[in-house]
NUKOL-437804 format. One record per residue (C-alpha): residue in three letters; x, y, z. Coordinates in nm, 4 decimals, decimal comma. Layout:
BEGIN
Ala | X | Y | Z
...
// end
This chain:
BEGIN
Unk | -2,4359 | -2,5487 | -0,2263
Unk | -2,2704 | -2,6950 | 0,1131
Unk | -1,9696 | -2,5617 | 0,2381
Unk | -1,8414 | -2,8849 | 0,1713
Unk | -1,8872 | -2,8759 | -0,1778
Unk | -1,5685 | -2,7252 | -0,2753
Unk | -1,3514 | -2,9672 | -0,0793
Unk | -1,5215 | -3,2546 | -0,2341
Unk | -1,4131 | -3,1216 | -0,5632
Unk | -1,0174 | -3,0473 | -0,4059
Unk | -1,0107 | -3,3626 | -0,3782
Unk | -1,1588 | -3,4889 | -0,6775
Unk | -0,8889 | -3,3069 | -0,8448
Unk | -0,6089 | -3,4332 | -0,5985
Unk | -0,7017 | -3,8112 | -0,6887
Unk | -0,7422 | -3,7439 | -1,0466
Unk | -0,4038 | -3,4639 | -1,0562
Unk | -0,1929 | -3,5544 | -0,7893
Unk | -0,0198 | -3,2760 | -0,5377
Unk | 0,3201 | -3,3433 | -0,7667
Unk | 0,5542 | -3,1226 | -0,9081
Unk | 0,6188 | -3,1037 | -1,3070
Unk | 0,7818 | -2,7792 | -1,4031
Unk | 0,6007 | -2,7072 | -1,7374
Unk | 0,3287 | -2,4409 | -1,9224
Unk | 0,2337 | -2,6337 | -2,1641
Unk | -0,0576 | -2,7628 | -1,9513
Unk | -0,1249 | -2,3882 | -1,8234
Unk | -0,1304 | -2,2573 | -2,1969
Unk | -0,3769 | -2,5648 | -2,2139
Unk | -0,6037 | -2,5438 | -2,0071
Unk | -0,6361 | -2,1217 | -2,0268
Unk | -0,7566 | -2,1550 | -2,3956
Unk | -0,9922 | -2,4081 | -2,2756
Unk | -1,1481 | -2,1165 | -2,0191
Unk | -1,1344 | -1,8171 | -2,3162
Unk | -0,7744 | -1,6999 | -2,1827
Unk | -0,8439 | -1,5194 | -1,8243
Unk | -0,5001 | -1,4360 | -1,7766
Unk | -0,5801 | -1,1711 | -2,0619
Unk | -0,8600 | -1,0028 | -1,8711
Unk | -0,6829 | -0,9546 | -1,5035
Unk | -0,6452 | -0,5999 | -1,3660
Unk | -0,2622 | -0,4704 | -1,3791
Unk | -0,1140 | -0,7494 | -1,2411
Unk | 0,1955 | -0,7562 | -0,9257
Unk | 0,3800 | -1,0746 | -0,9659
Unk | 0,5955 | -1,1751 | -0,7026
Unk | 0,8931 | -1,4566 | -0,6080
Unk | 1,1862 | -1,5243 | -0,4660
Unk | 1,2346 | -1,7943 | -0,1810
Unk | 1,1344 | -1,5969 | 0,1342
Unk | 0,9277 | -1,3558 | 0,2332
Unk | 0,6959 | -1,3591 | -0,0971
Unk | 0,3978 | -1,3573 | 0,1255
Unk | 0,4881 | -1,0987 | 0,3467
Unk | 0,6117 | -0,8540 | 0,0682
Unk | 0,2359 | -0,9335 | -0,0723
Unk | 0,0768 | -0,9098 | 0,2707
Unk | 0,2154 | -0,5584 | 0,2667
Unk | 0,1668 | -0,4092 | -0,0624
Unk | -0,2137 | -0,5435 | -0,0823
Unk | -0,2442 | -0,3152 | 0,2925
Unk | -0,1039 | -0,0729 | 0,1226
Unk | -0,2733 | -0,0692 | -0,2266
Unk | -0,6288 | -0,1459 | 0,0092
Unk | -0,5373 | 0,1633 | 0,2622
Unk | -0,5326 | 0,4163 | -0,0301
Unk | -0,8335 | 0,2878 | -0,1332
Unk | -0,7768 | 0,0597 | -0,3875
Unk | -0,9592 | -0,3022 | -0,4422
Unk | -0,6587 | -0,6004 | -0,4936
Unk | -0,7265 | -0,9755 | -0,5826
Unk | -0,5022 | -1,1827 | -0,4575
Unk | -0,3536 | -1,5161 | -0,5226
Unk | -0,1045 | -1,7173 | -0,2394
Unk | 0,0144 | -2,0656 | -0,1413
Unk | -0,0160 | -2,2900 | 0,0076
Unk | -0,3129 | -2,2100 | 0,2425
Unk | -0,2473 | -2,2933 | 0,5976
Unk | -0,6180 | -2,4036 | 0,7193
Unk | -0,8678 | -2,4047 | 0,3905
Unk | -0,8278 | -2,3723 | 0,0513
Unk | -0,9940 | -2,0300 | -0,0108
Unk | -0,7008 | -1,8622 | 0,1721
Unk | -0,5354 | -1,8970 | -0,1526
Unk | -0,8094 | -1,6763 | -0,3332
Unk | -0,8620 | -1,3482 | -0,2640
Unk | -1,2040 | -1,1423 | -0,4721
Unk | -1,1398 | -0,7948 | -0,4534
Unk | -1,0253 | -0,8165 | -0,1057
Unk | -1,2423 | -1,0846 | 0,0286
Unk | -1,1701 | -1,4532 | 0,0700
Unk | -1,3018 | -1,6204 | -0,2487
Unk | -1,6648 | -1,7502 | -0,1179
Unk | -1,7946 | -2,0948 | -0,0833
Unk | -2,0518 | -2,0848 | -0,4142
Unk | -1,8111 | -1,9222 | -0,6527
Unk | -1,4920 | -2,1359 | -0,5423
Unk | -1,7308 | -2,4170 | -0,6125
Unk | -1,8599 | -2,3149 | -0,8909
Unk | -1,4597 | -2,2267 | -1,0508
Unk | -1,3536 | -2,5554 | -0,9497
Unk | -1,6469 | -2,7127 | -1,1376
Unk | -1,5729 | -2,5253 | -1,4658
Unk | -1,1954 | -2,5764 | -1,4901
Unk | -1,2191 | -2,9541 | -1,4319
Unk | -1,4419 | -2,9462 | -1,6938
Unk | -1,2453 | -2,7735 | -1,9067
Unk | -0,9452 | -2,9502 | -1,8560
Unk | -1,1774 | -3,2792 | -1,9142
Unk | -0,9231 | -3,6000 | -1,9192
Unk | -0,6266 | -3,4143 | -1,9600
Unk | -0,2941 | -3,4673 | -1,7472
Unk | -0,2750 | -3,1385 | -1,5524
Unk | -0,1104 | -3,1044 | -1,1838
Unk | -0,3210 | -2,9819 | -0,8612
Unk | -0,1247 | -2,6542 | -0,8304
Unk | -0,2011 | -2,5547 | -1,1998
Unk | -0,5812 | -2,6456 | -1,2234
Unk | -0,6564 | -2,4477 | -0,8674
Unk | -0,4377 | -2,1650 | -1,0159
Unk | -0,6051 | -2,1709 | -1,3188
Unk | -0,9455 | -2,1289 | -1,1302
Unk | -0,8047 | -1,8090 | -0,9302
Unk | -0,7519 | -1,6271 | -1,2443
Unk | -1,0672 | -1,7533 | -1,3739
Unk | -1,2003 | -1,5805 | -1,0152
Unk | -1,0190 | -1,2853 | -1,1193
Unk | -1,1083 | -1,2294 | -1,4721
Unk | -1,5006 | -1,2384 | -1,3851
Unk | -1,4674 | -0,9623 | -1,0770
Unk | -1,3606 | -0,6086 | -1,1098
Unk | -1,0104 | -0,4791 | -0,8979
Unk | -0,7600 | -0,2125 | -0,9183
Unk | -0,4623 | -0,4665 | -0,9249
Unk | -0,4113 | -0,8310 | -0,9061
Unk | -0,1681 | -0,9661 | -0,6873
Unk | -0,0133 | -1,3282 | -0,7939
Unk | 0,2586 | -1,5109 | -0,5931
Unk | 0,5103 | -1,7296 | -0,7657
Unk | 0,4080 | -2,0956 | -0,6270
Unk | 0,7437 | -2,2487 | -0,7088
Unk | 1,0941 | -2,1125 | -0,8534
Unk | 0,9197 | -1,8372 | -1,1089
Unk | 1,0228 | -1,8870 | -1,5352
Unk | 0,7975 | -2,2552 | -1,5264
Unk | 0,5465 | -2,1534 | -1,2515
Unk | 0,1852 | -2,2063 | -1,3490
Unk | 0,1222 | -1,8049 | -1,2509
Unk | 0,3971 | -1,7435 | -1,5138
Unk | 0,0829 | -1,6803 | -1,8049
Unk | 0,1199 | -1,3341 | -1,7980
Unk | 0,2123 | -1,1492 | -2,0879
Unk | 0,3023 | -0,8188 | -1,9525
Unk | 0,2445 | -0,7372 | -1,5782
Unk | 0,2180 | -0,3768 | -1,4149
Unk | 0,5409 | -0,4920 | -1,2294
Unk | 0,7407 | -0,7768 | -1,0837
Unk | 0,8968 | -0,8551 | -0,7227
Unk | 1,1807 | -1,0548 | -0,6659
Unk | 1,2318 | -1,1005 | -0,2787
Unk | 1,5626 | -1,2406 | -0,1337
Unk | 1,7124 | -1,6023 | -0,3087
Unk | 1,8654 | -1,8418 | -0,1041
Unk | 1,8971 | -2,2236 | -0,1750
Unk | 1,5551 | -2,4188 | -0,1273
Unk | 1,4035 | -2,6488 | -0,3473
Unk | 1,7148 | -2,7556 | -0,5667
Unk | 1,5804 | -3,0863 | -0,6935
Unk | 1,3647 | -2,9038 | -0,9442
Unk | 1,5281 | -2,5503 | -0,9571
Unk | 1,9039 | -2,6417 | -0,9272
Unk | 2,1849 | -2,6681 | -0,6942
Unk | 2,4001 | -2,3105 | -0,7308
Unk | 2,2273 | -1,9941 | -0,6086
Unk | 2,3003 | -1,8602 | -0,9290
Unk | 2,0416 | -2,1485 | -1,1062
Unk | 1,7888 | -2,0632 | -0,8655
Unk | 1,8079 | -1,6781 | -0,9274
Unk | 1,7842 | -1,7879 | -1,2991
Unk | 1,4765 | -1,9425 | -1,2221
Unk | 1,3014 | -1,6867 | -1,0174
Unk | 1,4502 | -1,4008 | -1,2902
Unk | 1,2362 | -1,6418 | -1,4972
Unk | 0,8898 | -1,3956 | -1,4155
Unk | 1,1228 | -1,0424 | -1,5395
Unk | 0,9269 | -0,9504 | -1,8712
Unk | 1,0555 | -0,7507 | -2,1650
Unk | 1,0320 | -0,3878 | -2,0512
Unk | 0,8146 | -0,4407 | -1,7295
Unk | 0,9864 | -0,2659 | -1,4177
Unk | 1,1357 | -0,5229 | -1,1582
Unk | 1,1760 | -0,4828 | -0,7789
Unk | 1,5075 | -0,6589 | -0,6512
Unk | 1,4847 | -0,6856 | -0,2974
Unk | 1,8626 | -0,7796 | -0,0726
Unk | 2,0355 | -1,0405 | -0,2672
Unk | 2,4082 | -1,2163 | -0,2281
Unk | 2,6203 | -1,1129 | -0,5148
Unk | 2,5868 | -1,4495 | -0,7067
Unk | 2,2368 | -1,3683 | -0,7402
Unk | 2,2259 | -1,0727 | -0,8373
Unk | 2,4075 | -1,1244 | -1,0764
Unk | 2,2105 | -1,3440 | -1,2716
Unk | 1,8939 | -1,1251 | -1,2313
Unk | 2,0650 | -0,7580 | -1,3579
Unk | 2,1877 | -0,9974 | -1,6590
Unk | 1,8017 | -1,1555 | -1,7619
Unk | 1,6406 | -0,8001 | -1,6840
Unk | 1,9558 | -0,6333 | -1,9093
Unk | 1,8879 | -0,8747 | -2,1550
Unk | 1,4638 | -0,7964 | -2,1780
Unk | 1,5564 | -0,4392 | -2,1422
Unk | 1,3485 | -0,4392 | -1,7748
Unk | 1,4427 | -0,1463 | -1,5516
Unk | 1,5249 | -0,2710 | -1,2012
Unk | 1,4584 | -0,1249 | -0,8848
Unk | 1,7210 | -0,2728 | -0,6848
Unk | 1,8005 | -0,2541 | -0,3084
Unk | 2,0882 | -0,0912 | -0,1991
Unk | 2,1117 | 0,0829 | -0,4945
Unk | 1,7753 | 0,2313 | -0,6093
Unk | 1,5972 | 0,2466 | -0,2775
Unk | 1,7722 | 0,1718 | 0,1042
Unk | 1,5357 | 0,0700 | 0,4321
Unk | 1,6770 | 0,0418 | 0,7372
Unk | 1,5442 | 0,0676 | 1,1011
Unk | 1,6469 | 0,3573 | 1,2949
Unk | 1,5505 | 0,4635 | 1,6975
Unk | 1,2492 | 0,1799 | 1,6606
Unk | 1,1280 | 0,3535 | 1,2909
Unk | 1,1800 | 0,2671 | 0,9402
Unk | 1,3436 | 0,4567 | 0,7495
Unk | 1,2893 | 0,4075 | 0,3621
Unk | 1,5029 | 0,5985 | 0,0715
Unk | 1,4908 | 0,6186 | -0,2313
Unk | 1,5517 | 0,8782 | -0,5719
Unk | 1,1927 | 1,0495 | -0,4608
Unk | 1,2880 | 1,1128 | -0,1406
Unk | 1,2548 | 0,9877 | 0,2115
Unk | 0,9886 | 0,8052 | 0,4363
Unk | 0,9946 | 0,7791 | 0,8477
Unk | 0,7436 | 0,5394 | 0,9203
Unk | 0,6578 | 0,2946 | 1,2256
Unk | 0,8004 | -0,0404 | 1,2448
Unk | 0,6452 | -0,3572 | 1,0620
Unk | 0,3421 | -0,4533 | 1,2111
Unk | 0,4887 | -0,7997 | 1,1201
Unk | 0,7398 | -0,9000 | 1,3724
Unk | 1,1351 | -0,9396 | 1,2037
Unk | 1,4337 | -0,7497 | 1,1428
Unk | 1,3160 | -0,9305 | 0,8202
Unk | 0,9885 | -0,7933 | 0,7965
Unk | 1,2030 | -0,4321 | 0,7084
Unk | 1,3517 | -0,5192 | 0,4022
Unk | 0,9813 | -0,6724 | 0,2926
Unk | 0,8837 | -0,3794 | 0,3736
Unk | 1,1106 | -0,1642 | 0,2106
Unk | 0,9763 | -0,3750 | -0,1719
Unk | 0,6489 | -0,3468 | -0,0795
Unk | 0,7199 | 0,0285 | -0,0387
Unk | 0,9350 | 0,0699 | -0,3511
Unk | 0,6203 | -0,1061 | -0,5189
Unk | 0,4081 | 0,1684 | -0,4370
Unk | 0,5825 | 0,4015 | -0,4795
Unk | 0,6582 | 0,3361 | -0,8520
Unk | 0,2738 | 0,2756 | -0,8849
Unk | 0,2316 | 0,6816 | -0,7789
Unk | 0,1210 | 0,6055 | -0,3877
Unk | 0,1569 | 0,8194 | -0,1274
Unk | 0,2298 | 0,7995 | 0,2504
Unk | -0,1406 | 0,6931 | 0,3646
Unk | -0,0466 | 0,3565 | 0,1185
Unk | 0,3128 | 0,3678 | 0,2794
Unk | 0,1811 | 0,3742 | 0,6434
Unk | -0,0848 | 0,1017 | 0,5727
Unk | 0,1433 | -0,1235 | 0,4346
Unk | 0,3506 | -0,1909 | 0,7176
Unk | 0,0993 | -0,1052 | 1,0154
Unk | -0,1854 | -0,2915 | 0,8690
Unk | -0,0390 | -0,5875 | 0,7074
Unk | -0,1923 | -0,9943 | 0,8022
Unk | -0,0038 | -1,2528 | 0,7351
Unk | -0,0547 | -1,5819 | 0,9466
Unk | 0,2467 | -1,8188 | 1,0616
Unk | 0,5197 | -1,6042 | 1,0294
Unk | 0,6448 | -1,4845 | 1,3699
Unk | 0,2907 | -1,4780 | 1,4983
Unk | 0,2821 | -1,4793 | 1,8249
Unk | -0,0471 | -1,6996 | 1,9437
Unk | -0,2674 | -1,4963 | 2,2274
Unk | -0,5884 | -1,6935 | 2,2333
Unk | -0,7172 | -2,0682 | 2,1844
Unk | -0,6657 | -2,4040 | 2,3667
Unk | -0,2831 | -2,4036 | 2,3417
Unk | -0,2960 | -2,0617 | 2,4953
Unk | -0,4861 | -2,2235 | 2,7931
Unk | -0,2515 | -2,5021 | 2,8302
Unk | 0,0214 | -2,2730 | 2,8783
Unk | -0,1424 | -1,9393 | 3,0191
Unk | 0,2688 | -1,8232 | 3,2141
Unk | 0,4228 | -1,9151 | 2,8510
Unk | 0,4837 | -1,7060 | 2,5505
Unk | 0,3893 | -1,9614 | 2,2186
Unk | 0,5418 | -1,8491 | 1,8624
Unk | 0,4532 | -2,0212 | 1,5310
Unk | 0,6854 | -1,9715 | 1,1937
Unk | 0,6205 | -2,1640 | 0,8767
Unk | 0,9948 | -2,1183 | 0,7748
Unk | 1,1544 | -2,4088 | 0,6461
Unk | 1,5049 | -2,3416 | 0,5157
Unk | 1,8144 | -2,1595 | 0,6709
Unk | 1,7578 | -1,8573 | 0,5352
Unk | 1,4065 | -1,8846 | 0,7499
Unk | 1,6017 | -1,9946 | 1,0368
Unk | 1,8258 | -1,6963 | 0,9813
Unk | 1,5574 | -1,4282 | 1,0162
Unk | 1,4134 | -1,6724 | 1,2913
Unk | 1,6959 | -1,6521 | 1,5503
Unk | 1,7646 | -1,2762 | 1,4259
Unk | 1,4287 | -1,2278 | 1,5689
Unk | 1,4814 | -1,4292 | 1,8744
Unk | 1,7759 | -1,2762 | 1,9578
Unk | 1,5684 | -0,9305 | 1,9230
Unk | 1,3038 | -1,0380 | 2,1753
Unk | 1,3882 | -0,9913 | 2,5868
Unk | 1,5639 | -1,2926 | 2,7154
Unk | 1,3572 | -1,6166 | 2,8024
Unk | 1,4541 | -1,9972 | 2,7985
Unk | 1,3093 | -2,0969 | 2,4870
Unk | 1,2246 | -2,4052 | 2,3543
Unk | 1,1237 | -2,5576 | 2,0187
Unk | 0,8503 | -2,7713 | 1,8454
Unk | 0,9246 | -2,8790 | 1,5630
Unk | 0,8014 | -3,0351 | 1,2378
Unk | 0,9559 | -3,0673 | 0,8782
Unk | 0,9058 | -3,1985 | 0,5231
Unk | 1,1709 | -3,4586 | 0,4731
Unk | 1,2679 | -3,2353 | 0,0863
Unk | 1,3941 | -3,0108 | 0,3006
Unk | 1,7521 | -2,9195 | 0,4533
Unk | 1,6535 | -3,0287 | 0,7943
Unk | 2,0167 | -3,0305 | 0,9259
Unk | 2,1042 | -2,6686 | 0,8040
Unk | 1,7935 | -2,5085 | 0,9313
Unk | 1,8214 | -2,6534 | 1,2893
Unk | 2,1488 | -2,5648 | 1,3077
Unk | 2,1170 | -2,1833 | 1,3074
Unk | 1,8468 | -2,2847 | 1,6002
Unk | 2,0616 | -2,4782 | 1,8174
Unk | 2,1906 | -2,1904 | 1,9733
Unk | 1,8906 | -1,9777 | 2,0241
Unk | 1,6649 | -2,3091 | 2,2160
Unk | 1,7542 | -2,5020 | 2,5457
Unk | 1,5746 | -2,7935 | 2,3508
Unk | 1,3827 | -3,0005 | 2,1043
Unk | 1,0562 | -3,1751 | 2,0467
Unk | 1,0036 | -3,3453 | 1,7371
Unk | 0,6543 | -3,4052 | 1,6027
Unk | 0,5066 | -3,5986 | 1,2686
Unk | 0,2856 | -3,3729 | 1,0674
Unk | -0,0785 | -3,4901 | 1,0461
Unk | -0,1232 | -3,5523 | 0,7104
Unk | 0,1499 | -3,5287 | 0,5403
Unk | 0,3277 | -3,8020 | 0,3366
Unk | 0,6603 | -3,6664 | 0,3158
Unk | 0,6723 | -3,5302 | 0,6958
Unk | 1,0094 | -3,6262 | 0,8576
Unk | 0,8770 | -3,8424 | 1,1070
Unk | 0,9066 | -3,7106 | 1,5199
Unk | 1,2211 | -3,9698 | 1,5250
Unk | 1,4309 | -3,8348 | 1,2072
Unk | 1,3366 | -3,4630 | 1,3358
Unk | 1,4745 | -3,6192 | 1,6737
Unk | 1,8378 | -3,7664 | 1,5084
Unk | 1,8280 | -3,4411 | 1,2875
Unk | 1,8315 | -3,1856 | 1,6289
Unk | 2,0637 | -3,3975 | 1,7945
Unk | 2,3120 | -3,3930 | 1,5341
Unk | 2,3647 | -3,0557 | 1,5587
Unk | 2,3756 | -3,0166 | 1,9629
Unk | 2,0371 | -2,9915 | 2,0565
Unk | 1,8671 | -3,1798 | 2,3442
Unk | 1,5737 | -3,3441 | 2,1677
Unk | 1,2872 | -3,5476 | 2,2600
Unk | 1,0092 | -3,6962 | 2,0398
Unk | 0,6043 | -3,6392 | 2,0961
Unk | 0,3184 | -3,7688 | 1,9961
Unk | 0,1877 | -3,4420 | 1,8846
Unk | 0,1974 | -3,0624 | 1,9888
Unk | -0,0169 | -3,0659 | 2,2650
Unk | 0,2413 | -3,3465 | 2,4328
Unk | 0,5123 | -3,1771 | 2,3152
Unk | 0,4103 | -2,8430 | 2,4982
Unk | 0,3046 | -3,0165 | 2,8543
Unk | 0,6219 | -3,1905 | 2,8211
Unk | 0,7977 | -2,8455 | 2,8036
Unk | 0,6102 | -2,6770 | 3,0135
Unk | 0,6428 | -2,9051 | 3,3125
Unk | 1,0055 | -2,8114 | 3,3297
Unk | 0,9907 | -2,4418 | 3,2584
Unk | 0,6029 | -2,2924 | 3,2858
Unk | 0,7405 | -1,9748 | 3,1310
Unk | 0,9278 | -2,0743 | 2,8488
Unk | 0,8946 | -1,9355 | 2,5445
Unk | 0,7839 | -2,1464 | 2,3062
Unk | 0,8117 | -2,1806 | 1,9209
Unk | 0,6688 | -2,3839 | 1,7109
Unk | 0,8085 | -2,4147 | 1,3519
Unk | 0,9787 | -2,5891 | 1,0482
Unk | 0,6953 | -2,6247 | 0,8234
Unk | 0,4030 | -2,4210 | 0,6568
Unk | 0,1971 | -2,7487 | 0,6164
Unk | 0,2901 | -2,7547 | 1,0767
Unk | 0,1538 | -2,4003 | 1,0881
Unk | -0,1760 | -2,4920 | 0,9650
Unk | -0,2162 | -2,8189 | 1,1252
Unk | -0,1433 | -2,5675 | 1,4748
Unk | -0,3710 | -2,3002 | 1,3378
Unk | -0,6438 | -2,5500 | 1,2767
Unk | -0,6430 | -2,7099 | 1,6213
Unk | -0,5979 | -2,3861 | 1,7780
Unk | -0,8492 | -2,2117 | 1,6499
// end
């Protein structure tokens, strides 16, 4: 098979099953029987949302689970360059010939059927899972959690719930506390359920579902505490006490992911070889990444470049925490955004942090803000701002006034990979 195979049938399956958004299971339950039920025949599976820092908390616990020795599958969205980020075998990005081969067999199982893009390539990483051995599968929540297409199974070893903010609310509601209902929506009858930081409203709502299913949780600042102390994280909890390096992922965020991926681990028997691995040895692209190699890099060899897939203020909050963390620099922003999302409140928690702006269309996308609405957007909440054509202009543009700015490019996942791509 060519390597091209696969992305012939992606988009087979975009034309006939467009990228849209239908919160159902109906067409999950579907389309499972159709493949013999592989969500019955996972390894103990680690299901995990919340609206940030999913991917990190995953990023960490599969270092962790992998550095005591363990084999994980994994399953994350969206991918940032190609598809088979999304698919992890036993460790190891899903391969050309069996993501081929997956893809092949779902469509025709699903034959004519309605089904949406996210649920048929989610129902093809489980199929990838069922037929390949692993101590634990990890699955992250695509969208809210209760209606999610990786909400098939039954009873999981555990489940994660990472902090809850507002994103999203034209298909998971406009309170915090409807959100948290949806994302509670993944806490199963008696399974164990990690609660990572969470504002009161919240919280609330999640203590009531897992009350109600009788689902012990394993809640921060009251079952287990991280903090950071004399550059070391420090982790608590009713076992005792762990003094451990920083997050290899930078963040004052990346702590309390850390401190669920921990309290994961933990409750799953690990000791501190898992511990340390998880947050010295954890990968995960886009998030605070600072860029060190690649043609950008040349462009701007005096300059420090950034890149953050966050897209909502409680991104831009751990953003300009971190910002304010690193030494002092004129820093500048590129940015591109989806136009679903609150483009006005995320800036705004920027404007302070960045001496200015450049808005830039994302390749690709139909629903990018274009560079001129990103433009209006900065500028209504005090921010010098200049469209580009693209990155590249954007950056020369920057760097012709200040050669050693810092620079960071962010506001969108879909941004990230576009940056990733060309930089690679």
């Amino acid at each position: 098979m060519t390597e091209a195979q696969s992305d012939i049938l992606l988009e087979r399956m975009m034309s006939l099953h467009p990228k849209i958004i239908d919160l159902t299971l109906d067409r999950m339950w579907r389309v499972l029987a159709a493949l013999n039920h592989p969500e019955r025949r996972l390894p103990p599976v680690i299901h995990i949302a919340g609206t940030n820092g999913k991917g990190s908390t995953q990023a960490m616990i599969r270092a962790g689970l992998e550095g005591a020795g363990l084999t994980t599958h994994a399953y994350t969205s969206p991918h940032l360059v190609r598809f088979h980020e999304r698919i992890r075998v036993a460790g190891d990005l899903i391969d050309e010939q069996t993501l081929s081969r997956i893809l092949d067999t779902c469509l025709e199982a699903n034959g004519p059927d309605p089904i949406t893009y996210f649920e048929i390539t989610t129902a093809a990483a489980l199929l990838a899972f069922a037929e390949n051995s692993a101590n634990y599968t990890l699955l992250e929540v695509g969208l809210g959690g209760r209606l999610d297409a990786t909400n098939v199974i039954e009873t999981p070893a555990i489940t994660v719930i990472t902090p809850v903010d507002l994103d999203h609310q034209q298909f998971l509601g406009d309170t915090l506390g409807k959100i948290a209902a949806e994302k509670a929506g993944i806490i199963k009858r008696g399974v164990p359920c990690v609660v990572g930081p969470q504002k009161d409203e919240a919280l609330e709502v999640i203590e009531a579902q897992a009350a109600k299913l009788g689902a012990p949780l394993l809640a921060y600042g009251q079952h287990w505490h991280v903090w950071e102390e004399r550059g070391r994280l420090v982790y608590q909890d009713e076992t005792g006490l762990l003094d451990l390096p920083l997050p290899n992922l930078a963040g004052a965020h990346q702590i309390q992911n850390a401190g669920a991926a921990l309290t994961v681990l933990r409750h799953l028997g690990l000791g501190e070889t898992a511990a340390e691995a998880a947050v010295g040895k954890a990968d995960w692209p886009a998030r605070m990444q600072r860029l060190r190699h690649g043609p950008l890099i040349d462009m701007a060899p005096e300059a420090e470049i950034w890149l953050d897939g966050g897209h909502n203020p409680h991104a831009a909050r751990a953003i300009a925490a971190t910002l304010t963390q690193l030494p002092k620099r004129p820093t500048h922003l590129i940015c591109g955004m989806m136009n679903t999302k609150d483009v006005a409140g995320f800036m705004s928690l920027l404007a302070e942090h960045a001496e200015s702006l450049q808005g830039v269309t994302i390749a690709g996308q139909t629903a990018t803000l274009s560079a001129a609405e990103t433009v209006a957007a900065a500028s209504s909440v005090g921010l010098e701002a200049d469209a580009a054509d693209s990155v590249d202009q954007a950056l020369k543009t920057i760097l012709a006034q200040e050669p050693h700015a810092r620079v960071l490019i962010c506001g969108s996942l879909y941004l990230a990979g576009v940056v990733l791509q060309e930089n690679g």
